[in-house]
N, C-alpha and C positions, 0 to 999 in steps of 0.2 A: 330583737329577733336574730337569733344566731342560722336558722335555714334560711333560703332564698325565698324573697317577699313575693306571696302571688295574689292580687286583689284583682278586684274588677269594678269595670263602668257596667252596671244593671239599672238601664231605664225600661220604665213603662210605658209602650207606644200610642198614649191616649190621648197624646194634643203635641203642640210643635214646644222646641227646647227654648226654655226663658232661663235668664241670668241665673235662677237658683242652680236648674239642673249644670248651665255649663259651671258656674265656678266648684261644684262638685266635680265633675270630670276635668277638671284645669287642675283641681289640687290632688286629684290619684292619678294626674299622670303625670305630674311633677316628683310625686313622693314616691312613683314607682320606678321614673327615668336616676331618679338622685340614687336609688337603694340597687340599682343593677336590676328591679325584679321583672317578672311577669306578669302582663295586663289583659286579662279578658275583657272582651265582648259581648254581657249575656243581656239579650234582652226580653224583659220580664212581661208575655204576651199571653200567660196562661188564662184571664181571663178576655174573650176572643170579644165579648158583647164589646168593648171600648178601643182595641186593638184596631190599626189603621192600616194598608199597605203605606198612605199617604204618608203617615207619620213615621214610619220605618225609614223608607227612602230619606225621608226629611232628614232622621237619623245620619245616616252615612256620608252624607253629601253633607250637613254642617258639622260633622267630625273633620272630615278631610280638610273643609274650608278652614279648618280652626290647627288644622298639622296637627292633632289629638289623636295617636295613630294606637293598636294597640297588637298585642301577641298570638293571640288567643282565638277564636269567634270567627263568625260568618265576616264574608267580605261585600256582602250587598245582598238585597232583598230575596233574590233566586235563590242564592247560598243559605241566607237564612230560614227559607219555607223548608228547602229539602234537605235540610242539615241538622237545623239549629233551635228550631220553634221547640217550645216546651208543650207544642199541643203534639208534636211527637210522641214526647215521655208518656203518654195519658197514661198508659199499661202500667207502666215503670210504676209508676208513683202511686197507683194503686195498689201495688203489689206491696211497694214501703209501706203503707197505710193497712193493710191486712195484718202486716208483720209484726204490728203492735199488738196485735189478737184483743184481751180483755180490758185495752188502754183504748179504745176507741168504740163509740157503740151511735147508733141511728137514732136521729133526732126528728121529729117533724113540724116542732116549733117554727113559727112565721116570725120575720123582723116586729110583724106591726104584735108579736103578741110579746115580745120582749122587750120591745121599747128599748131604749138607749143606755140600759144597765145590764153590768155582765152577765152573761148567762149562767144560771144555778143550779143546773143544772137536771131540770124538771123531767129528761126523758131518759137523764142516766139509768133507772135499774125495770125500764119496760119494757127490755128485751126487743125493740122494734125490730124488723128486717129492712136492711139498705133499699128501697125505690126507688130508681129517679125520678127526677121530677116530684118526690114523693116527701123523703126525708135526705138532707145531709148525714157527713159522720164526724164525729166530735172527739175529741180526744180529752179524758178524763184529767184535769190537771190539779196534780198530788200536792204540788205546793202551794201552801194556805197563801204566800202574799202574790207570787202572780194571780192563784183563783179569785182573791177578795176583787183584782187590779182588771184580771180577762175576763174570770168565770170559764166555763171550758170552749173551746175553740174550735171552731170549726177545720177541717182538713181537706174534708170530699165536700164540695158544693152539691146542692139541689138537682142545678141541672147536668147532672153530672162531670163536674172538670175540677183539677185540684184545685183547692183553694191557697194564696198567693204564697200563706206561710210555708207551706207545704214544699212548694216548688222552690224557695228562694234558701229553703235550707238544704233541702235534698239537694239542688245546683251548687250551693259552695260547697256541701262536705265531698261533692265528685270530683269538682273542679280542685279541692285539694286548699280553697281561698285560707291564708292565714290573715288576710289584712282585710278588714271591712271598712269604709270610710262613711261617713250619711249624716244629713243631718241630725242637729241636737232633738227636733221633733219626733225622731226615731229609737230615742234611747228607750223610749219602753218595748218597741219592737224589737231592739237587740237583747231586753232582758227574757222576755220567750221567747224569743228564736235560740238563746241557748240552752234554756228548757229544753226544747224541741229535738233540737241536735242532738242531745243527751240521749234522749228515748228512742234515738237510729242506731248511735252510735255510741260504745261507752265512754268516748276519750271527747265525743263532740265539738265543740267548741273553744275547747280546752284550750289549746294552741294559739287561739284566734285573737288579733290583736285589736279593740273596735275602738275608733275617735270618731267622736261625735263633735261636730263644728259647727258653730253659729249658724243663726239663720240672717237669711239677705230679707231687708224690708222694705215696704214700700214708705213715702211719704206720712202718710196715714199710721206706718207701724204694723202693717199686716202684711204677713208672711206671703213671698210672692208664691204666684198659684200657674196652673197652664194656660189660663186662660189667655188667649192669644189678645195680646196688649202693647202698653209702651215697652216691655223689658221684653218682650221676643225677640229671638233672634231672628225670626222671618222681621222684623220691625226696624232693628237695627239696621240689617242688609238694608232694608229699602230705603233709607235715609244715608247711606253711602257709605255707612261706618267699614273701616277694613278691615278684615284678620288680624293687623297688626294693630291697630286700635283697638279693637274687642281684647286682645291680648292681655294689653297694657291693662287695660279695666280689671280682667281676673286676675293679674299678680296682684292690682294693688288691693281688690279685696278679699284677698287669701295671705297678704304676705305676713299678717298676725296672728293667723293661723299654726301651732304648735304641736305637730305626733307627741 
């Protein structure tokens, strides 16, 4: 990267932060303290049903404890309702979602009538009208291997609010991110989310640099999860562990780790 590195920590505020999320924010804010770059704050609260104040606050207050500082973003929970939430953007991002005109059309299909296979798009040419609470909007997707892999994707939820794609693309092409870091579970999410980016933008993601790094496991082998447990950090705190021991933990399972 010959411009100056600008990534971000983007958590979702639906449970308190375990080992996965912090050695994720341990290794983008190592890779962005080493690069000279820029580190935002965005956190990703567009859908509100899971969104916590609790788990916000939790946010800020174990960044600090952990000296995880960054450039960018709200500086605590007031700053971030009246600043920073993406239930601000609602407007915004519908307006992006209009902008694709005959790349996106109203859907009324239910989970339970799709089942767990991608969507094929059954209410592409019915001409429906946007309702909330009624039908979502979809965005028609032209390439045959993501369609086989997504089927077409949702952008506008039901109950009316963007849906995650939506917001997490439209936030980094503003925010200007060229560095994305996330786990390896996510690599098909980075392969349409640059779809996506394309269809805003025509340079989209072009620029953007994505590493995808291991996943941290449990005993058992299974990918740790939010559930508040032994790898929480509310769990750690409570057994005495310090900043600087929690520390020590994420260098040592980051340091074979390679941009």
């Amino acid at each position: 990267m010959s411009s100056k590195v600008i990534s971000r920590m983007a958590p979702t505020p639906s449970g308190f932060l375990h080992l996965g999320n912090l050695t994720n924010f341990y290794f983008i804010h190592k890779i962005i303290h080493e690069k000279k770059g820029s580190l935002w704050l965005r956190i990703d609260d567009c859908d509100g049903t899971r969104s916590r104040d609790s788990y916000i606050e939790h946010l800020f207050e174990s960044l600090r404890f952990l000296e995880l500082d960054w450039d960018n973003g709200p500086h605590d929970l007031t700053d971030f309702k009246n600043n920073f939430s993406q239930n601000l953007k609602k407007e915004k991002y519908f307006e992006k979602v209009n902008s694709l005109g005959d790349k996106v059309y109203a859907c009324s299909c239910s989970r339970s009538e799709i089942g767990n296979q991608p969507y094929q798009g059954t209410c592409r040419n019915l001409n429906l009208s946007f309702v909330p609470g009624k039908t979502s909007l979809r965005i028609k997707v032209e390439d045959q291997d993501l369609f086989t892999e997504f089927g077409d994707v949702i952008l506008w939820r039901k109950d009316d609010g963007p849906a995650y794609h939506l917001a997490s693309v439209l936030d980094d092409l503003e925010m200007k991110v060229n560095l994305i870091i996330r786990g390896a579970d996510l690599e098909p999410t980075s392969r349409f989310q640059k779809y996506l980016a394309s269809q805003f933008d025509p340079m989209g993601f072009s620029k953007v640099t994505f590493f995808h790094h291991p996943l941290l496991r449990d005993q058992n082998g299974e990918k740790l999860s939010k559930s508040r447990g032994v790898y929480s950090l509310v769990d750690m705190r409570a057994k005495g562990m310090t900043a600087s021991k929690i520390k020590e933990d994420l260098l040592r399972l980051t340091k074979d780790w390679k941009l």
